[in-house]
N, CA, C and O atoms as CSV, one atom per row, in Angstrom:
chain,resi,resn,atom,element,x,y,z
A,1,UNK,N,N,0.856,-1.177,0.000
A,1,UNK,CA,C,0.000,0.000,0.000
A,1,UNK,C,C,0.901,1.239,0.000
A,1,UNK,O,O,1.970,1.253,0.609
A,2,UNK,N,N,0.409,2.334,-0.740
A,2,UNK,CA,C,1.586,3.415,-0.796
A,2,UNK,C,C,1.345,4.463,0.098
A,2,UNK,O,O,2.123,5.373,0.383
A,3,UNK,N,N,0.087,4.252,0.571
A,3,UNK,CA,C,0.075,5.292,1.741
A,3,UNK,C,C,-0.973,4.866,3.061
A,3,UNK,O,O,-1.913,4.110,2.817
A,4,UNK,N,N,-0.799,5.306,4.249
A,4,UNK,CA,C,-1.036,4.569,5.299
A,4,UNK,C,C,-2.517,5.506,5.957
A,4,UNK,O,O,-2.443,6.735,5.952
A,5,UNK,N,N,-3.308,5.082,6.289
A,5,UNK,CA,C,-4.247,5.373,7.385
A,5,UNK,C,C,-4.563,5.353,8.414
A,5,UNK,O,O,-3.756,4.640,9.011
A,6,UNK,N,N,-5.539,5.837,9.292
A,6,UNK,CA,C,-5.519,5.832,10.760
A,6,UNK,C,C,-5.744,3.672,11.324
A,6,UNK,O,O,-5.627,3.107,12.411
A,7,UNK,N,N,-6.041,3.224,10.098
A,7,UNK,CA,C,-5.901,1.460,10.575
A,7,UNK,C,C,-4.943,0.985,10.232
A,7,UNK,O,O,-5.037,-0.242,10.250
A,8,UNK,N,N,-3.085,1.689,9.585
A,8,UNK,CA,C,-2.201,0.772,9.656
A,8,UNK,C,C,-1.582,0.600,10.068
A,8,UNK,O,O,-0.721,0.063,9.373
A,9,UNK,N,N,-1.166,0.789,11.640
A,9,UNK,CA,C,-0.499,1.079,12.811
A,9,UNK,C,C,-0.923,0.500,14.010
A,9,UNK,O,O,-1.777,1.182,14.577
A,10,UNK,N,N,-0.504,-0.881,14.779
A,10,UNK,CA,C,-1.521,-1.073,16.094
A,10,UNK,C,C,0.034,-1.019,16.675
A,10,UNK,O,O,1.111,-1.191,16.104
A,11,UNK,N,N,-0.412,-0.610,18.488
A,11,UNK,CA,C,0.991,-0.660,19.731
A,11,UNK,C,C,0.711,-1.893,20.117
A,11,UNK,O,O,-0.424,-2.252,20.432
A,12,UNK,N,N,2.363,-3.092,20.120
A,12,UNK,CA,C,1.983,-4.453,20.675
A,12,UNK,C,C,3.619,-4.606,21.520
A,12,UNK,O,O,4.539,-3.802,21.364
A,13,UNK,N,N,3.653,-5.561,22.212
A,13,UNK,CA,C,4.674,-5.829,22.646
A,13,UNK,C,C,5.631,-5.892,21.751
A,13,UNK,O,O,5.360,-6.408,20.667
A,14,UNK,N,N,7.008,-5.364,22.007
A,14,UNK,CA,C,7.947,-5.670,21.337
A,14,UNK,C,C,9.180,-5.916,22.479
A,14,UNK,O,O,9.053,-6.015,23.700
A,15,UNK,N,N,10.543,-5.986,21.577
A,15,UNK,CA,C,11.574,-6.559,22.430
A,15,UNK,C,C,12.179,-5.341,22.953
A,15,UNK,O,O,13.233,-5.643,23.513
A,16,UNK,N,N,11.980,-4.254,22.996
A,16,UNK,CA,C,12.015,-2.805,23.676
A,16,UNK,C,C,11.175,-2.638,24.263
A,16,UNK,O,O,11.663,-1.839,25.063
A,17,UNK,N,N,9.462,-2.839,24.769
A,17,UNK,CA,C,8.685,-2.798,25.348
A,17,UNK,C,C,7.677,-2.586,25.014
A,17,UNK,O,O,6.823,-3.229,25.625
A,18,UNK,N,N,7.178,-1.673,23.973
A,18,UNK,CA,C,6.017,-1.500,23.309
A,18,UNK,C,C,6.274,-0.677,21.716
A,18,UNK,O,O,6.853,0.393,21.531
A,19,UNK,N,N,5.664,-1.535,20.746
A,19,UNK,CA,C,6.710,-0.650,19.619
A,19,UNK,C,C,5.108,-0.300,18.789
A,19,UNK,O,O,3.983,-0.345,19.288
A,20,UNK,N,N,5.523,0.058,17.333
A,20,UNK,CA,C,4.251,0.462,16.520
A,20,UNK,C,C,4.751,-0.409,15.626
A,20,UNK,O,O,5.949,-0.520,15.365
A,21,UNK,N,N,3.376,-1.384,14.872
A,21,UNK,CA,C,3.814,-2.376,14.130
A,21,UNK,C,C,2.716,-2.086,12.736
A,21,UNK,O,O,1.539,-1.814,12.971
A,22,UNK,N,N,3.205,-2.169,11.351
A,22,UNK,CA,C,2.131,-2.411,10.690
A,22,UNK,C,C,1.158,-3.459,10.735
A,22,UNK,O,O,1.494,-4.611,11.009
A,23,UNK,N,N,-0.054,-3.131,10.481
A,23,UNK,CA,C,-1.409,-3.819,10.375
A,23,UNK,C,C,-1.675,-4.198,8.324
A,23,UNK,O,O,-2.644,-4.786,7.844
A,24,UNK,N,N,-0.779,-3.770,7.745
A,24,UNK,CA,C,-0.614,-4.294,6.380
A,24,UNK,C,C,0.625,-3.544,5.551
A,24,UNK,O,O,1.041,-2.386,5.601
A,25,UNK,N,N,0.931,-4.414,4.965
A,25,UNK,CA,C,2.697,-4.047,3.638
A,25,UNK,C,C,2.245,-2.474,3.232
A,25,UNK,O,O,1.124,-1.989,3.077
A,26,UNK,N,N,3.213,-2.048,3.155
A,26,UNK,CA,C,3.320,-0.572,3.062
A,26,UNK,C,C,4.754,-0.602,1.731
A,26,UNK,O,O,5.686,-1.391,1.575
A,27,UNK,N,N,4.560,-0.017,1.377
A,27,UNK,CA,C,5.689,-0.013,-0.107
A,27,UNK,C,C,6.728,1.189,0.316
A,27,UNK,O,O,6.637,2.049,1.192
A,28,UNK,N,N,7.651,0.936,-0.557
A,28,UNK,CA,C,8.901,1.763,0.143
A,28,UNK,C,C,8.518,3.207,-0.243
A,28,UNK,O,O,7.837,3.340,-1.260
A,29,UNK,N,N,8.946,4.500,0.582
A,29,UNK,CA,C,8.315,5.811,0.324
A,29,UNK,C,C,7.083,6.364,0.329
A,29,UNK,O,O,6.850,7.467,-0.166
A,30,UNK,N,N,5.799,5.270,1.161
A,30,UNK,CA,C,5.493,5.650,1.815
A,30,UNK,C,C,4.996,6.809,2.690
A,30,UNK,O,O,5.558,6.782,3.785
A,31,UNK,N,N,4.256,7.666,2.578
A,31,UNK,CA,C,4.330,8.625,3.715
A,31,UNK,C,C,3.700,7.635,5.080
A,31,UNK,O,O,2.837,6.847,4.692
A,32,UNK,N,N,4.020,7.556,6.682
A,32,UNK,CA,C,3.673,6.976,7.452
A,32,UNK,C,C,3.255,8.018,7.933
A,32,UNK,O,O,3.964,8.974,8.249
A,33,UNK,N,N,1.303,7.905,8.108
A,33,UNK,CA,C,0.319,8.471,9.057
A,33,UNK,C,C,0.738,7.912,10.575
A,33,UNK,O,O,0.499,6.777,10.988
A,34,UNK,N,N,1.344,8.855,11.226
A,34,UNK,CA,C,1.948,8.655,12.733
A,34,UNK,C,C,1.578,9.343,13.610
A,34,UNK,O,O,1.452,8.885,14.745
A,35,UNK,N,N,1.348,10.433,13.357
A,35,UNK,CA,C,0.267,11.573,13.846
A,35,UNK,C,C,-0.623,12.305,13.524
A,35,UNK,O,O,-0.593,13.533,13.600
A,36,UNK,N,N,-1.743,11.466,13.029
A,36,UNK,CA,C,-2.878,11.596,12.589
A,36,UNK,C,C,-2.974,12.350,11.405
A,36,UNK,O,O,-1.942,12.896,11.016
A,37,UNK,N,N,-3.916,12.476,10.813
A,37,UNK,CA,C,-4.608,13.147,9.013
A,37,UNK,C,C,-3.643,14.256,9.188
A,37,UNK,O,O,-3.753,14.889,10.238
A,38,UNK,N,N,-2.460,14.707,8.120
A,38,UNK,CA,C,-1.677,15.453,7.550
A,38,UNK,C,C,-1.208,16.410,8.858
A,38,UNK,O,O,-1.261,17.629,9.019
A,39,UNK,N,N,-0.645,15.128,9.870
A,39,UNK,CA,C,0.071,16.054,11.167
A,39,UNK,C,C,1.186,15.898,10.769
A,39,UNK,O,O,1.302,14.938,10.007
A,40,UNK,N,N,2.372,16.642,11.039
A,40,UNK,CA,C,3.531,15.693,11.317
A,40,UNK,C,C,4.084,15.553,12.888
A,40,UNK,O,O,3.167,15.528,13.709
A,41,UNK,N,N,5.146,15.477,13.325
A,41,UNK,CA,C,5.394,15.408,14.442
A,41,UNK,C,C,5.724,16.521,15.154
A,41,UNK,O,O,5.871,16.667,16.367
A,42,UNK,N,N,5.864,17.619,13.856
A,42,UNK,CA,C,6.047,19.104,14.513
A,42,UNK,C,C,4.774,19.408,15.193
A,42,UNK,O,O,4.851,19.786,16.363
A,43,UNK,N,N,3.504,19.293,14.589
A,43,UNK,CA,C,2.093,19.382,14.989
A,43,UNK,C,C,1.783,18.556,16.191
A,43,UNK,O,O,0.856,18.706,16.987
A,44,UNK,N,N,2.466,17.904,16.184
A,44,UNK,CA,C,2.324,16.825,17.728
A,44,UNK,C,C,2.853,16.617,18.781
A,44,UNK,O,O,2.773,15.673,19.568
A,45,UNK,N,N,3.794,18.168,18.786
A,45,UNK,CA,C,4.247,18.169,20.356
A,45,UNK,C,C,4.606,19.747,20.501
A,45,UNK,O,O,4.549,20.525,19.550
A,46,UNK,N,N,5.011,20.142,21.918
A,46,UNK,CA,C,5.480,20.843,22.552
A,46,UNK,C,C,7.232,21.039,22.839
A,46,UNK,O,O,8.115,20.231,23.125
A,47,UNK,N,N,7.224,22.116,22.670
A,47,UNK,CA,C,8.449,22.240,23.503
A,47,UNK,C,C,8.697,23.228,24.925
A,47,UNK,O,O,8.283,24.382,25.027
A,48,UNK,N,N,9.221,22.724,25.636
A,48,UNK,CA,C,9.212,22.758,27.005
A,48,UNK,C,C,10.679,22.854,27.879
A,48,UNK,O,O,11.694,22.356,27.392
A,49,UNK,N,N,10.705,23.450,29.044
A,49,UNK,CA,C,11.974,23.226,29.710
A,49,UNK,C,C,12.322,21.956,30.413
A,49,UNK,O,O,11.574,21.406,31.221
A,50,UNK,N,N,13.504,21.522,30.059
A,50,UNK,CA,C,13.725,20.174,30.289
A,50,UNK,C,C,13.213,19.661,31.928
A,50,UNK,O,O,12.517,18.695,32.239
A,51,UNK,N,N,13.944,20.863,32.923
A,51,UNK,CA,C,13.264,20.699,34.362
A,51,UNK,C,C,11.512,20.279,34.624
A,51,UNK,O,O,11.107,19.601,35.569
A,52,UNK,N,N,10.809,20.766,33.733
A,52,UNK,CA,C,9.840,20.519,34.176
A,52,UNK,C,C,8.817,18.829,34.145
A,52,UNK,O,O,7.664,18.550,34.474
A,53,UNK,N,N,10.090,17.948,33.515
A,53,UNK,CA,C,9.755,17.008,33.676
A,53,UNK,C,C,9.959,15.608,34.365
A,53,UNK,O,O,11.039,15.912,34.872
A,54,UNK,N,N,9.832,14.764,34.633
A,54,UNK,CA,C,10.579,13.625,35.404
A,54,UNK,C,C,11.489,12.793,34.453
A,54,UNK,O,O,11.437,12.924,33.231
A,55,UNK,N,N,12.268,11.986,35.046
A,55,UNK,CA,C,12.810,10.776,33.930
A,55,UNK,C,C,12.116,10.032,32.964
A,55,UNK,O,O,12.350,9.795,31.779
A,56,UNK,N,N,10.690,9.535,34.166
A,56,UNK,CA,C,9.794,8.589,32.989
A,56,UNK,C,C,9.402,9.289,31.934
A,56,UNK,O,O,9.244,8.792,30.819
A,57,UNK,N,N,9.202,10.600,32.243
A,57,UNK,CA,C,8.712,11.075,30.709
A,57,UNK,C,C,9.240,11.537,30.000
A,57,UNK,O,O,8.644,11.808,28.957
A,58,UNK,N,N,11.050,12.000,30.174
A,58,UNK,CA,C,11.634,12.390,29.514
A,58,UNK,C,C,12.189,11.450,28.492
A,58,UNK,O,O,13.103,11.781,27.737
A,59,UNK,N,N,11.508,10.034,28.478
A,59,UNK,CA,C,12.318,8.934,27.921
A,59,UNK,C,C,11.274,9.092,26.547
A,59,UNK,O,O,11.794,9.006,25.435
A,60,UNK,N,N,9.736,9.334,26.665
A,60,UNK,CA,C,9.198,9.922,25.752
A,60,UNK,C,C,9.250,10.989,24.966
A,60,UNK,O,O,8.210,11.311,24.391
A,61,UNK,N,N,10.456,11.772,24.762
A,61,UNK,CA,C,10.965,13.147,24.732
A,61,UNK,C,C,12.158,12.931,23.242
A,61,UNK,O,O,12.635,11.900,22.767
A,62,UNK,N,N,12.267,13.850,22.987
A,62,UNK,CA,C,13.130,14.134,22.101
A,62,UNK,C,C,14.050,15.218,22.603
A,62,UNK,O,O,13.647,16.298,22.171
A,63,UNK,N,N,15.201,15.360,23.398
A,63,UNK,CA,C,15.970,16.207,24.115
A,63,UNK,C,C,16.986,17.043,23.525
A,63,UNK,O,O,17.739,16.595,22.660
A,64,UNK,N,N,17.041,18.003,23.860
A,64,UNK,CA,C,18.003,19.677,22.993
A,64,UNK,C,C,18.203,20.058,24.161
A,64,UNK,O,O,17.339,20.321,24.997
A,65,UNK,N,N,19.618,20.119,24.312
A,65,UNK,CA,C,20.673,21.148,25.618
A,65,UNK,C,C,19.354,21.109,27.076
A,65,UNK,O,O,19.198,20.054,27.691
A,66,UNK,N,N,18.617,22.238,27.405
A,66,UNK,CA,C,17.768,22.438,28.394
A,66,UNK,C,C,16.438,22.018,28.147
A,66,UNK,O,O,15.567,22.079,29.014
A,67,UNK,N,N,16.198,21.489,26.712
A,67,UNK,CA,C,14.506,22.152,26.135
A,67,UNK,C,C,14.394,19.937,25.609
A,67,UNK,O,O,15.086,18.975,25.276
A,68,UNK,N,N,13.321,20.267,25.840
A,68,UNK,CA,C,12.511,19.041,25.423
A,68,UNK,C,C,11.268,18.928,24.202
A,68,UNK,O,O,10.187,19.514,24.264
A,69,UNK,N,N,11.580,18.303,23.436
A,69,UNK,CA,C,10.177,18.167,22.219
A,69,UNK,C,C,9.438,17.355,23.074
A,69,UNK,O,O,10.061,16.435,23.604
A,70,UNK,N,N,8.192,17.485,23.346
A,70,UNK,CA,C,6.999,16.272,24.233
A,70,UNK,C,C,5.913,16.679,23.121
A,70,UNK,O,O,5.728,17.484,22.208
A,71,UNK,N,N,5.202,15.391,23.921
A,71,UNK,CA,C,3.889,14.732,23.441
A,71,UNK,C,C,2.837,16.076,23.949
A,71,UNK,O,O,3.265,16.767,24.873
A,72,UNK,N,N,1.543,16.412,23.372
A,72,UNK,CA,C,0.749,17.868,23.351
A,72,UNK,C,C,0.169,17.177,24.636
A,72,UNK,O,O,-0.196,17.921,25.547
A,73,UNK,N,N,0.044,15.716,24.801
A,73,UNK,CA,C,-0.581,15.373,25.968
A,73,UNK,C,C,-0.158,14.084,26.202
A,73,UNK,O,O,-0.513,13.095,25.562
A,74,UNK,N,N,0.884,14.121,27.465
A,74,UNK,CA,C,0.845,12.610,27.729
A,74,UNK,C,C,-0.266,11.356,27.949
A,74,UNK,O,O,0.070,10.178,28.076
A,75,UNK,N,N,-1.382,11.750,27.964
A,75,UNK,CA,C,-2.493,11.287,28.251
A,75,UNK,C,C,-3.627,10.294,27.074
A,75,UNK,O,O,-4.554,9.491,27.177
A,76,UNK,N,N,-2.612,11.163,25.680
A,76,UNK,CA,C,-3.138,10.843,24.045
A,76,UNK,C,C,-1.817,11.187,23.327
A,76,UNK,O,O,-1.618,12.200,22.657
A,77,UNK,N,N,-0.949,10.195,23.567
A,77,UNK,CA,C,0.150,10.084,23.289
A,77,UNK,C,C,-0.208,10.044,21.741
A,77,UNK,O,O,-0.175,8.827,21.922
A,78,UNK,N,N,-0.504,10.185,20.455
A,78,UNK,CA,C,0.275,9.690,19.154
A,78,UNK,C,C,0.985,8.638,19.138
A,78,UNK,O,O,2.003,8.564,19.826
A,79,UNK,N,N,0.563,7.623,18.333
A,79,UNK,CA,C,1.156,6.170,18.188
A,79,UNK,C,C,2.726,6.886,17.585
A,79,UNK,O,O,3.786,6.402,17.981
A,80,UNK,N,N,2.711,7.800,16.828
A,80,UNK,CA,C,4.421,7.526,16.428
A,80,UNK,C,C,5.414,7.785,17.493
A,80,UNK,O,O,6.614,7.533,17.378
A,81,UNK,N,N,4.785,8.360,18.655
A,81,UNK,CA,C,5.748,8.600,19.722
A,81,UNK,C,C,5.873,7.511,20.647
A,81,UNK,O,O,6.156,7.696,21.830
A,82,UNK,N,N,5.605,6.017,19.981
A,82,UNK,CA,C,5.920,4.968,20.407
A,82,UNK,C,C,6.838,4.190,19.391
A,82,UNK,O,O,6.567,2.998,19.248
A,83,UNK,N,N,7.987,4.755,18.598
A,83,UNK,CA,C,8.330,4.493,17.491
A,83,UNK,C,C,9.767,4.190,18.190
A,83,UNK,O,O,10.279,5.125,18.806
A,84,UNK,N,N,10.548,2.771,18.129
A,84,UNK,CA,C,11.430,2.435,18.597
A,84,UNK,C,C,12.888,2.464,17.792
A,84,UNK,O,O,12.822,2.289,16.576
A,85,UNK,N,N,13.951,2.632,18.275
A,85,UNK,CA,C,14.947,2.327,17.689
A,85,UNK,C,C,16.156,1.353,16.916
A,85,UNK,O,O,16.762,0.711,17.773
A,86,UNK,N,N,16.501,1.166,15.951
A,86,UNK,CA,C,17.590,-0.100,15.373
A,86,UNK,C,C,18.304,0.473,14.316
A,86,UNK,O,O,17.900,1.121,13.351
A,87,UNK,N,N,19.473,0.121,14.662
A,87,UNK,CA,C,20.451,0.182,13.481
A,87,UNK,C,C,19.495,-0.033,12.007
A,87,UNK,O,O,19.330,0.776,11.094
A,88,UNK,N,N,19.057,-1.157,12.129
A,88,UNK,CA,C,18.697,-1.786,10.763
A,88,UNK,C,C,17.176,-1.137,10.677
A,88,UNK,O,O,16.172,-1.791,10.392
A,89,UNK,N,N,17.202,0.279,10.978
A,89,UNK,CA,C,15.585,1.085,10.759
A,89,UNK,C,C,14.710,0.900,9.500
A,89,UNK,O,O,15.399,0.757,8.489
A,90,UNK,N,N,13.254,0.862,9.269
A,90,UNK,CA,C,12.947,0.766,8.155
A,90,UNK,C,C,11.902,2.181,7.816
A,90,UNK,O,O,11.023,2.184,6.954
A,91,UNK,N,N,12.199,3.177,8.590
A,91,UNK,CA,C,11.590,4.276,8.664
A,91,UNK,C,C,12.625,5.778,8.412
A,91,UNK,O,O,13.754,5.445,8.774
A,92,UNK,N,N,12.643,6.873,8.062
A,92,UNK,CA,C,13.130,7.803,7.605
A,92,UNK,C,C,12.066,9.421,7.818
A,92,UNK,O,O,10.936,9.613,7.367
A,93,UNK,N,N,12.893,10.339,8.618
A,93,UNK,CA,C,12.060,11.391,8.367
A,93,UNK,C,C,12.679,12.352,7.501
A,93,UNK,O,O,13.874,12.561,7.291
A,94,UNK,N,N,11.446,13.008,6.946
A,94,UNK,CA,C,11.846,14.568,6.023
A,94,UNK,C,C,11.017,15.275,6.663
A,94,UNK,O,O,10.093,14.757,7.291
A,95,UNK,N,N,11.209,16.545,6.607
A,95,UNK,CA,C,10.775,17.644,7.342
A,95,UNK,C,C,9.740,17.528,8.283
A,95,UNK,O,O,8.660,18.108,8.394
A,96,UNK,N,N,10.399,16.504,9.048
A,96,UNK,CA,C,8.903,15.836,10.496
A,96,UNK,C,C,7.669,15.118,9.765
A,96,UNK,O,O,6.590,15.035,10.352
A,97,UNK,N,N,7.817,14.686,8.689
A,97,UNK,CA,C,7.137,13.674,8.463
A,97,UNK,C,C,7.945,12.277,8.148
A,97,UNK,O,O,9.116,12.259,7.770
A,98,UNK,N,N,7.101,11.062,8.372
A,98,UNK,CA,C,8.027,9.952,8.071
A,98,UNK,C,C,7.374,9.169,6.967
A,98,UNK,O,O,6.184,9.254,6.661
A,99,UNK,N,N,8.483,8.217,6.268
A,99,UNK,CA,C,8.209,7.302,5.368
A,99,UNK,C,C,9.163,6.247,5.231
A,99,UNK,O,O,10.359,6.468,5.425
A,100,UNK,N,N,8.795,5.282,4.959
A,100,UNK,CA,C,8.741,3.906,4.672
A,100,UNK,C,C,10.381,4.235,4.041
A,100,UNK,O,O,10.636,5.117,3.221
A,101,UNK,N,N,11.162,3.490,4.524
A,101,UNK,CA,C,12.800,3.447,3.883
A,101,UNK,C,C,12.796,2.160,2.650
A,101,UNK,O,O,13.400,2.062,1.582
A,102,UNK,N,N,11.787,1.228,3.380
A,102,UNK,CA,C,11.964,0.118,2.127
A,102,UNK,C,C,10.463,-0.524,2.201
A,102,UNK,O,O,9.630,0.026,2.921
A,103,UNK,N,N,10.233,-1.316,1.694
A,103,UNK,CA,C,8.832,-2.274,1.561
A,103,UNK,C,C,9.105,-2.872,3.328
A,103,UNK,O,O,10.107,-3.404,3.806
A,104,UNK,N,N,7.633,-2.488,4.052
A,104,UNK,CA,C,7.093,-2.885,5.121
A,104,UNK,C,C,6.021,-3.974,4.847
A,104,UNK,O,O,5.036,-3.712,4.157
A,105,UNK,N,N,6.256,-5.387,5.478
A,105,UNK,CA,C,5.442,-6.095,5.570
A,105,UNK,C,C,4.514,-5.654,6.776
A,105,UNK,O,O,4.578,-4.698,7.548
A,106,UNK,N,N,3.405,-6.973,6.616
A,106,UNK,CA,C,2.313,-6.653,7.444
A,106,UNK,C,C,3.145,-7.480,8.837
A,106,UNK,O,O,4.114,-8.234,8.925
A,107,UNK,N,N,2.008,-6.765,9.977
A,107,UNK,CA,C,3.278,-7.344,11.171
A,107,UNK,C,C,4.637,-6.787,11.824
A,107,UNK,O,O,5.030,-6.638,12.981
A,108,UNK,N,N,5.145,-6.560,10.612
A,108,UNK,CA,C,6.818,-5.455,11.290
A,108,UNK,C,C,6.305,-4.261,12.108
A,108,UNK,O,O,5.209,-3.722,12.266
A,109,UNK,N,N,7.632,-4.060,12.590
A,109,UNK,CA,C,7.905,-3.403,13.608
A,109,UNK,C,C,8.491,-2.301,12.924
A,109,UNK,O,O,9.595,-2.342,12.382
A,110,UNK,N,N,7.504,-1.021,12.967
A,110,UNK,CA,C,8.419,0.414,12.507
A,110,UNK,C,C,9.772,0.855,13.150
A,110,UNK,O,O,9.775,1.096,14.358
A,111,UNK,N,N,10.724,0.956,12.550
A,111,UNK,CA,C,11.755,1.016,13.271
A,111,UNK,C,C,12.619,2.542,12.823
A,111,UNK,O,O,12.761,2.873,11.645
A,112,UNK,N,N,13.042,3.205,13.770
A,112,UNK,CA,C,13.441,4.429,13.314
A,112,UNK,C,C,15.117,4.456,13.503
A,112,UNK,O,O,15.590,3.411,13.949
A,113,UNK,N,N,15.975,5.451,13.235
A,113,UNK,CA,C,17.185,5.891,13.753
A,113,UNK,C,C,17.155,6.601,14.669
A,113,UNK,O,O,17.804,7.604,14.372
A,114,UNK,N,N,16.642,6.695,15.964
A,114,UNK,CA,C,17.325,7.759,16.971
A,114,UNK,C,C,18.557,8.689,16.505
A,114,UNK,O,O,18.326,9.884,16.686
A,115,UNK,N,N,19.739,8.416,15.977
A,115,UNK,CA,C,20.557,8.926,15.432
A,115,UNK,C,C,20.177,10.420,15.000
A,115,UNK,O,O,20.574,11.527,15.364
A,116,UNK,N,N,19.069,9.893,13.901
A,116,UNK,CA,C,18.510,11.186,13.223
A,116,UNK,C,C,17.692,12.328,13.222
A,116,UNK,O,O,17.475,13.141,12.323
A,117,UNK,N,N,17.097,12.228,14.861
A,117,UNK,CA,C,17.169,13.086,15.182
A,117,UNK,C,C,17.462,14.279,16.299
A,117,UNK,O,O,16.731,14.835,17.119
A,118,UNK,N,N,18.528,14.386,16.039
A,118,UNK,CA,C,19.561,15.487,15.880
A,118,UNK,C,C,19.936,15.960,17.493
A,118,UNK,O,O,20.392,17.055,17.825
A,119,UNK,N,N,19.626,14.874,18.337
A,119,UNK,CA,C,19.962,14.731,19.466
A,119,UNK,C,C,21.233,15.060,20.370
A,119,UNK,O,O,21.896,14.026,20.445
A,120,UNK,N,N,21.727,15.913,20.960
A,120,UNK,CA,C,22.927,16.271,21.647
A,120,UNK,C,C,23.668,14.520,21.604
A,120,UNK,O,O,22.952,13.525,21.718
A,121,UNK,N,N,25.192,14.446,21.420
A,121,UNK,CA,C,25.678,13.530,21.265
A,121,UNK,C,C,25.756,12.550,23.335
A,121,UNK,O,O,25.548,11.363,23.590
A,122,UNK,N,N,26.062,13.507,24.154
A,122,UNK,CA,C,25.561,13.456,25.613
A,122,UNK,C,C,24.092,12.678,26.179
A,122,UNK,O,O,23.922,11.983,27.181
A,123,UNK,N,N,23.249,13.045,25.242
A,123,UNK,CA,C,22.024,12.179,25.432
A,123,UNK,C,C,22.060,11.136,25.036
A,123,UNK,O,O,21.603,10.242,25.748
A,124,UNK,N,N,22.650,10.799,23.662
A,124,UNK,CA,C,22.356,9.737,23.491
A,124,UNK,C,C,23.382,8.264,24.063
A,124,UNK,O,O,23.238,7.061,24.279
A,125,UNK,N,N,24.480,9.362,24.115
A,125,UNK,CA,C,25.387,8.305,25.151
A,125,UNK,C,C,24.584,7.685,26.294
A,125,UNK,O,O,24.312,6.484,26.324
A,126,UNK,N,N,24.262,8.453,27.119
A,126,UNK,CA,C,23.153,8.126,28.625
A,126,UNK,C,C,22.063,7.721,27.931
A,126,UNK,O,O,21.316,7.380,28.848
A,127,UNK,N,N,21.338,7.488,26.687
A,127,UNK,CA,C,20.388,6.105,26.182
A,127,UNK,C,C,20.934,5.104,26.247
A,127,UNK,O,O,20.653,4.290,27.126
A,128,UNK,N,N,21.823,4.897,25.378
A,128,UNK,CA,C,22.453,4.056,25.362
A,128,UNK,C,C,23.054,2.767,26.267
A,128,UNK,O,O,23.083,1.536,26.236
A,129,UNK,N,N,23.496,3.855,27.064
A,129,UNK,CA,C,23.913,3.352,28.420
A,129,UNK,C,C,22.789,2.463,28.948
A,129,UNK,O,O,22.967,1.275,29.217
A,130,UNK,N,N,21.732,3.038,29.071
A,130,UNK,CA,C,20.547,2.627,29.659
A,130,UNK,C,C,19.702,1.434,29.518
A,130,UNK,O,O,19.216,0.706,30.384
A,131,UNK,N,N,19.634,1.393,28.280
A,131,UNK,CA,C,19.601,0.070,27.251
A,131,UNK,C,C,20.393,-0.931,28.152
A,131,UNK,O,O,19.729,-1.820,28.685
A,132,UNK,N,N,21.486,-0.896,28.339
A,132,UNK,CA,C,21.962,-2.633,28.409
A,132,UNK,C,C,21.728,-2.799,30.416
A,132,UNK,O,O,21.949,-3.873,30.976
């Protein structure tokens, strides 16, 4: 399918804890509906001072020096802000929207680069870390 809707995305267990998986094959390039009818992820969060939040939720966060990208409501999180990380990603963003890097079967696990976005090199060391 070359482009995705609010039914091709369900949250299921994964081997990180909860990931976003397709609900049917998605073809490479892709635009991925992740935050709803023609959001992107700029439209789907806040930015905020890093203090004002705890650890647990800063792990939902996208982190810059003091300032944090968050969710508009932790409460109605956006499935793409359950979008996990791997070397071997099959997801790609352009200007805060994402798409399909190669042909997505039905079932997979959207997988992104943390890498890419544009994360103080300090943070992602202390992810990292955290992980093992």
């Amino acid at each position: 399918m070359n482009k995705t809707n609010e039914f091709s995305f369900i949250l299921k267990p994964s081997q990180h804890g909860v990931g976003v998986f397709a609900t049917h094959d998605i073809v490479k390039d892709a635009k991925l509906r992740l935050f709803g009818d023609d959001k992107s992820l700029e439209d789907g969060m806040r930015i905020l001072p890093k203090e004002k939040f705890e650890k647990k939720f800063i792990d939902f966060c996208i982190e810059f020096e003091d300032k944090v990208f968050a969710p508009n409501d932790f409460g109605q999180m956006e499935i793409g802000w359950y979008l996990n990380h791997s070397k071997d990603f099959n997801a790609y963003h352009k200007d805060y929207n994402w798409f399909a890097s190669r042909n997505i079967k039905e079932g997979e696990e959207i997988l992104i680069d943390y890498n890419s976005l544009g994360e103080p090199e300090e943070v992602k060391k202390e992810y990292y870390q955290n992980m093992n």
